[in-house]
N, C-alpha and C positions, 0 to 999 in steps of 0.2 A: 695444207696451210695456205692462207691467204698472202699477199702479198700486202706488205704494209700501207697503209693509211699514210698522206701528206697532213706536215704540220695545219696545214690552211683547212685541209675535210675533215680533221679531229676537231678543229676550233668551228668550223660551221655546223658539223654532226651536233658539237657539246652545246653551242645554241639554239638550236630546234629542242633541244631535249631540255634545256633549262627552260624555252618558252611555254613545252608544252607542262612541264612540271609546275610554273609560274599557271597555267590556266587552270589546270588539276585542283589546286589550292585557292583560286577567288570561286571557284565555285564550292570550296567548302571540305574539297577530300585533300589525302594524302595518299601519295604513292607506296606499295608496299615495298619492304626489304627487297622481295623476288624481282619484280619490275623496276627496282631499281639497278639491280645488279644487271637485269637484260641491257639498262641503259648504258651502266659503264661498260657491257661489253663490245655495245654497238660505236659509242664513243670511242673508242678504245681499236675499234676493226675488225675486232673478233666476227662480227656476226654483221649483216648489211640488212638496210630499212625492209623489205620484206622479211628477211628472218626473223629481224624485228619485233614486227605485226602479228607475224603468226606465233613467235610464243608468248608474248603477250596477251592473244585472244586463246591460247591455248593453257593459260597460266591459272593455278589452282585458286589463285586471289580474284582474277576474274571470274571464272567459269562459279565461283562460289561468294561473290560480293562482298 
């Protein structure tokens, strides 16, 4: 188990993630269910910015458009 996340790097985590979800969409897409749920868990502490990335780039919504 991780050790928990500070209130201040949940609220900076949740706004990277709401900017990059924000750019996701003026370009026209939407995030899927999967990818969003990596988000709440990287928000959340569950999982840290490289865990991220890689199952994000490893994620069946990517790997399959």
């Amino acid at each position: 188990t991780r050790a928990p996340i500070s209130d201040a790097e949940r609220g900076r985590r949740k706004r990277e993630i709401d900017f990059a979800r924000g750019s996701v969409r003026y370009e026209g897409g939407i995030l899927s269910g999967e990818v969003e749920e990596l988000n709440t868990r990287y928000i959340d502490g569950e999982i840290d910015g490289d865990e991220l990335t890689a199952a994000i780039l490893a994620s069946v919504t990517v790997q399959h458009g």
